[in-house]
N, C-alpha and C positions, 0 to 999 in steps of 0.2 A: 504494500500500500504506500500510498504517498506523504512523506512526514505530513504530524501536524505542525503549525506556527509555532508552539511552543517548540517543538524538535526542532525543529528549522531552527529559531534564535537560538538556542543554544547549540545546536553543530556549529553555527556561523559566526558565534563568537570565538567558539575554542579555532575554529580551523583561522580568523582572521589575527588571532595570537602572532600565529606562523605566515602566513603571506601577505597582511595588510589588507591594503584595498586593489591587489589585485585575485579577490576572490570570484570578482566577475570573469576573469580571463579561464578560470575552472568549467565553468557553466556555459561559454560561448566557444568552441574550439573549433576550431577550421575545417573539422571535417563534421560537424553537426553540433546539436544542442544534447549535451550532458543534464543530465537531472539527480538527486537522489532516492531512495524508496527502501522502506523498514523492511525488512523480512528475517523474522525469527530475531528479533532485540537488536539486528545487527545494520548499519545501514552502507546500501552499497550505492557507487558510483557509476553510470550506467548511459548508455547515450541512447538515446531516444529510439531511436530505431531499433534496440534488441531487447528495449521496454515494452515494444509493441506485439514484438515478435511472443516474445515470453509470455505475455497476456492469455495467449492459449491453454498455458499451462498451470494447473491447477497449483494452489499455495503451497499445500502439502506433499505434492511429489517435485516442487522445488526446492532444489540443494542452496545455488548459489544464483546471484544475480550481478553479472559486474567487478568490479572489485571493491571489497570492503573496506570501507574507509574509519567506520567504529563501531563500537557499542552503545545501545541507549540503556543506562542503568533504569532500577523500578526506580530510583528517586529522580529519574527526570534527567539526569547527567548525561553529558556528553564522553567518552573513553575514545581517544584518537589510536587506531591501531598502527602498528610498522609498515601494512599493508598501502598505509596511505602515503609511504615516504615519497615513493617516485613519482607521485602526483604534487606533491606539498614543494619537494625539493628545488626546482626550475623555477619556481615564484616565491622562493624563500624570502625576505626582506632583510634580515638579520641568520649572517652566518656567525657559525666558530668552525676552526679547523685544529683538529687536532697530530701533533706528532706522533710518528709509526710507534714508537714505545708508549706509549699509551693507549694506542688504537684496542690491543689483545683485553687491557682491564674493562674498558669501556664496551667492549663485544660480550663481556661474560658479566654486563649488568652492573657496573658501577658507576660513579658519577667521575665529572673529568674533573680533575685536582689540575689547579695553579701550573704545576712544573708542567704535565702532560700540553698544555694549551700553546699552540702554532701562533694563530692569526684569530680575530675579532672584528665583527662588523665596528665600525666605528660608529660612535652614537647610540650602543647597547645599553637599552636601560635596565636595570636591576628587575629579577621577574620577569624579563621577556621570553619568548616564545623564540627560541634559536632550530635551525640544523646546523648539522654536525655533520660535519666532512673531514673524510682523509686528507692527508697533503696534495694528494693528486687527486684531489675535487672530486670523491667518488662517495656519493650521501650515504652515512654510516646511520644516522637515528634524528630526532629531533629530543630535545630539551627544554628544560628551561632554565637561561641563566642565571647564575647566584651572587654573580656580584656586577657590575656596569663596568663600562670598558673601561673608565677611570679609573676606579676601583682596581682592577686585573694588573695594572701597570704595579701598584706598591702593596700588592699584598702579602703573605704568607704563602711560599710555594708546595704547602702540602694542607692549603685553602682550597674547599670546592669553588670549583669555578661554574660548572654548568650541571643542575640533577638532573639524570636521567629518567626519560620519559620513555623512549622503547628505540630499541635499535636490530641492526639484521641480522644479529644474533641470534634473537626469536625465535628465526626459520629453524634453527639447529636444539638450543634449548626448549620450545614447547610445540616442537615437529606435530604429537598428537593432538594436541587441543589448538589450535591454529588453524583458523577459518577463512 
């Protein structure tokens, strides 16, 4: 089914965390109109035309629809999954990039510490909505920043810099339950 308005505000706050205001550039894509739609508490990403197609197909002998982009908890939340990296990543607004010795900690679920951090958007406010990229620009997770790029310059190098939110890890740590 088709979120309701309250799903809607709250997917499109959490996802505009991470790309801004180019969360229209998601919804209008060169080869058609993208939509979202709930199916089983999850919601996925879907362009119009395999929304139609799918219509055919009864709720319950569908698996999947698109790709999922989160969860809607019962209390109404928004849950951004890893599956939404490669979609999220190209209209990032606010990057970090971190070094290869740290890339392995931040893959097995930890947050990026101070020493581990490369490069920073400029102008990261504390609490932002970052991805995380290798050195060679290859979207590892997204996060959210712990301290502002100011900040990052004079702090404690075993200071988190950025908590983790969910990174490609995943794919390998919860292979079974990963939807």
């Amino acid at each position: 089914r088709p979120l309701t308005e309250e799903e809607t505000r709250v997917m499109f706050e959490k996802i505009a965390r991470y790309i801004g205001e180019n969360l229209q550039l998601l919804v209008d894509q060169p080869d058609g109109i993208y939509c979202f739609h709930l199916h089983n508490d999850q919601v996925y990403y879907v362009s119009e035309k395999i929304m139609k197609l799918a219509a055919n197909i009864s709720g319950d002998k569908l698996v999947s629809l698109g790709s999922c982009f989160g969860k809607v908890t019962k209390t109404h939340k928004f849950w951004l999954h890893v599956t939404a990296l490669d979609y999220l990543a190209p209209y990032a607004k606010y990057k970090v990039w971190i070094k290869p010795g740290a890339e392995q900690s931040f893959l097995c679920g930890n947050h990026v510490l101070e020493y581990g951090l490369g490069r920073i958007t400029e102008n990261t406010s504390q609490y932002q909505g970052v991805v995380v990229y290798s050195m060679a620009d290859i979207p590892l997770c997204f996060g959210v920043a712990a301290k502002s790029t100011q900040d990052c310059r004079k702090v404690d190098p075993m200071a988190i810099a950025v908590f983790h939110q969910a990174d490609i890890g995943e794919y390998v740590r919860h292979e079974e339950t990963l939807t």
